[in-house]
N, C-alpha and C positions, 0 to 999 in steps of 0.2 A: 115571753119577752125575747126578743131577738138577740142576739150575738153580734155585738160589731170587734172584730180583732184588729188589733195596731197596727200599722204599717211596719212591713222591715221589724217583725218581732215575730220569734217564734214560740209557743211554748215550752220547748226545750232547754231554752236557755234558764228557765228557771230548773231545771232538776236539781242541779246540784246548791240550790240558792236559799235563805230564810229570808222572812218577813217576817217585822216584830211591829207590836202595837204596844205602845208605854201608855198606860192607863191606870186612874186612882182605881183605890177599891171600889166605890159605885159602878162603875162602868166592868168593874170583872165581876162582881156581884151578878151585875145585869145580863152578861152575855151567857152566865150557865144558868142563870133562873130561866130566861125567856129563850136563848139559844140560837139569838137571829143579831144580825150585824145591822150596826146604826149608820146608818147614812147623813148627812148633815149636806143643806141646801147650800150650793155657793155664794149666795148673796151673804149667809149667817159667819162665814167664813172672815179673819180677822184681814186677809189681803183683798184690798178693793179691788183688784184688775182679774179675781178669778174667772177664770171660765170663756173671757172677752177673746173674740177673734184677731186679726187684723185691723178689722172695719171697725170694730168700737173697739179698740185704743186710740186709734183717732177722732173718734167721736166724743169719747171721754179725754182728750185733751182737748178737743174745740170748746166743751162743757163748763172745762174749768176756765178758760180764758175768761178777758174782760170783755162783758156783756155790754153791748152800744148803747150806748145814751146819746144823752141832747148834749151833754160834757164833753163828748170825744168825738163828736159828728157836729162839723163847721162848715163843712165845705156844698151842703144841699139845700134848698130851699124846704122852709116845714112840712110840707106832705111827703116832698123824696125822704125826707128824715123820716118822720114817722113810721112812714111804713118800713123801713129798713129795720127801726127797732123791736117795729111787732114779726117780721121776718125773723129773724133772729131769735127775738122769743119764742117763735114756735119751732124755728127746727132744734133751739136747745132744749125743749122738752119732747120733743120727738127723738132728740136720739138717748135723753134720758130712759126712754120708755124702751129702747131697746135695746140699751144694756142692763134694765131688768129683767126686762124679758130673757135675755140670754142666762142670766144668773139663777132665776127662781127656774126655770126648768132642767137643772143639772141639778143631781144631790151625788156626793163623794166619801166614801169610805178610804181611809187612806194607812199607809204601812210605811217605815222604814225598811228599805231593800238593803242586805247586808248580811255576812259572814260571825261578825261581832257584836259585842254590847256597843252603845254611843253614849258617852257621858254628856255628852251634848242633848241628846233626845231624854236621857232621863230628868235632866237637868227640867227640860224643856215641858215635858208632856205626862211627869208623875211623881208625886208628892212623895214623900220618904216612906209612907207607908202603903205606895203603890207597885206594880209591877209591870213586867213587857210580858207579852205571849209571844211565844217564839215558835212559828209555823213552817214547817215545809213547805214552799211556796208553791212548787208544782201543785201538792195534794191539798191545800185551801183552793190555790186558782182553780181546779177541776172541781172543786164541789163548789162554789163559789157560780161557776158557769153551769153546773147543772142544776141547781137550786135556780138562778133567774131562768134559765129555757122554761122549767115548768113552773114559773109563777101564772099565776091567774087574773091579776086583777091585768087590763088590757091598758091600764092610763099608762102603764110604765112603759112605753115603748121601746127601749133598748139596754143591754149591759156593755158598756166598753171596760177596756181596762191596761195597765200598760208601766213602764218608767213614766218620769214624770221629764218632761224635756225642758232643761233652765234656761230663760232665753234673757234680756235684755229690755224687758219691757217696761218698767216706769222708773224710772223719769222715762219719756219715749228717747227710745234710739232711732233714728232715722233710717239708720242700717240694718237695724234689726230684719231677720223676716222670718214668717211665721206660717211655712210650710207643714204640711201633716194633717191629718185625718180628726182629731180629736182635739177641742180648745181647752176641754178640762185637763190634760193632760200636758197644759204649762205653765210653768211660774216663770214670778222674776226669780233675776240668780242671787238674789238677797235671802233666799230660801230653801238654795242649794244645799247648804249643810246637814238637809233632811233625808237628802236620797231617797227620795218619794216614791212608791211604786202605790196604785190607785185601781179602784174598782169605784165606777160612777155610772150612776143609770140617770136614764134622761126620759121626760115627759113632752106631749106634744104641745106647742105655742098654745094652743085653747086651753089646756090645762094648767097655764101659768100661775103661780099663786096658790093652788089648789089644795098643794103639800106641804106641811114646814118642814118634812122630812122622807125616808123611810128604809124598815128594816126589812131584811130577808132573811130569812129562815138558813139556819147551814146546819143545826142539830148537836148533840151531845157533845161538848169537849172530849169525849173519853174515847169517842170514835178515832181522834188524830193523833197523829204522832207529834204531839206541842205540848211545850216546854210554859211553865210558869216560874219566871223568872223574879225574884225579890228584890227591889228596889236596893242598892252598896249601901246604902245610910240606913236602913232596915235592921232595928238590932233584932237577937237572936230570939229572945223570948216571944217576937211577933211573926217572925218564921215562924216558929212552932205553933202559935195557936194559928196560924194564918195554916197551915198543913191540919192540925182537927177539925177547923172549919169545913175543909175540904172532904176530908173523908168521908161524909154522907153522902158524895158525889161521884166520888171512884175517883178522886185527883188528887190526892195527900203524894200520891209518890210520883208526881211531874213536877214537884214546887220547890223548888232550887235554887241555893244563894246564888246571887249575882262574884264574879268570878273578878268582880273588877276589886282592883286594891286602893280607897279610898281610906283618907283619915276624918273622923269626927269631931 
């Protein structure tokens, strides 16, 4: 798998930086039994403009507009009409097709980039008897890119990865503009409170559709220096068993209450 890096981002700027992933128990369950990170297809994604360039935000606001009929077309004789509305018909399923297309070839792994806990992300992405993993982001992003270099299977054609850049895009801005290297790598700024930082591999147009997802390998928790963090509404008795469970695993002594001061 190739390496595509972000424009105007260095990896250096993350040394001194964490990323956290706030997740139910299944989902931490899941990453020390199997030990590979899930990726999640942008179309499966809860924001409909994921992944859309320039070209299809505008498309997708042509899309949504009012489709021509015989109701709002008076001024042509029946065959100029007609064909106007089979016209119409087709480029709005043509450009439907390719803003699927855009979406089903991108899948995103995604983090909160940040120094601190976010009551907001916990709130947001983990049930009270969930937690955040808390990663040195240099040392995931380096194994992270070494793990996609030697993937094998050939459909995945590349790893980007990056900030997430908030920009102004639905309702459309006319002002907006949407310079940069990478389209998964922007949201609306309705989404901004997430301080997104991302890892997404992308598949070629022929392969559209082919995936609903996929994981990559990155290997043991116990190899990193990460922190499993307990959900502030977490009472104590479920830290502790939530720390025996671990122990079979070499991770009972990274599982850590949350520092923040919440009341119940």
């Amino acid at each position: 798998m190739q390496i595509e890096y972000p424009d105007n981002f260095k990896l250096e700027y993350l040394n001194d930086e964490f990323i956290w992933r706030y997740v139910g128990m299944p989902k931490l369950i899941d990453l020390i039994l199997n030990q590979k990170l899930y990726f999640t297809r942008l179309d499966h994604f809860e924001d409909g403009v994921e992944g859309l360039t320039g070209r299809g935000i505008h498309f997708k606001l042509f899309t949504q507009g009012e489709p021509l009929t015989y109701d709002n077309i008076n001024s042509f004789d029946e065959e100029t009409t007609e064909q106007l509305i089979n016209e119409d018909q087709i480029t709005r399923s043509e450009y439907l097709k390719i803003l699927s297309s855009s979406q089903q070839t991108q899948f995103a792994n995604c983090w909160f980039l940040g120094k601190r806990e976010s009551i907001a992300m916990w709130k947001l992405y983990s049930q009270k008897d969930g937690v955040a993993l808390k990663f040195k982001a240099r040392q995931l992003t380096d194994t992270i890119i070494k793990a996609a270099s030697s993937y094998t299977n050939t459909d995945f054609k590349y790893l980007l990865f990056g900030p997430v850049d908030y920009k102004n895009i639905w309702p459309y801005d006319y002002n907006e503009t949407f310079d940069g290297k990478f389209n998964a790598l922007k949201k609306d700024k309705s989404y901004s409170h997430e301080n997104e930082f991302r890892f997404v591999v992308v598949v070629p147009g022929d392969k559209k559709g082919s995936y609903q997802n996929f994981r990559l390998p990155i290997g043991d928790l116990s190899y990193y220096e990460v922190e499993i963090i307990t959900n502030p509404y977490m009472a104590t008795w479920e830290v502790e068993n939530l720390k025996k469970l671990l122990e079979k695993y070499n991770l009972s002594n990274i599982v850590l209450k949350s520092k923040m001061d919440v009341k119940f």
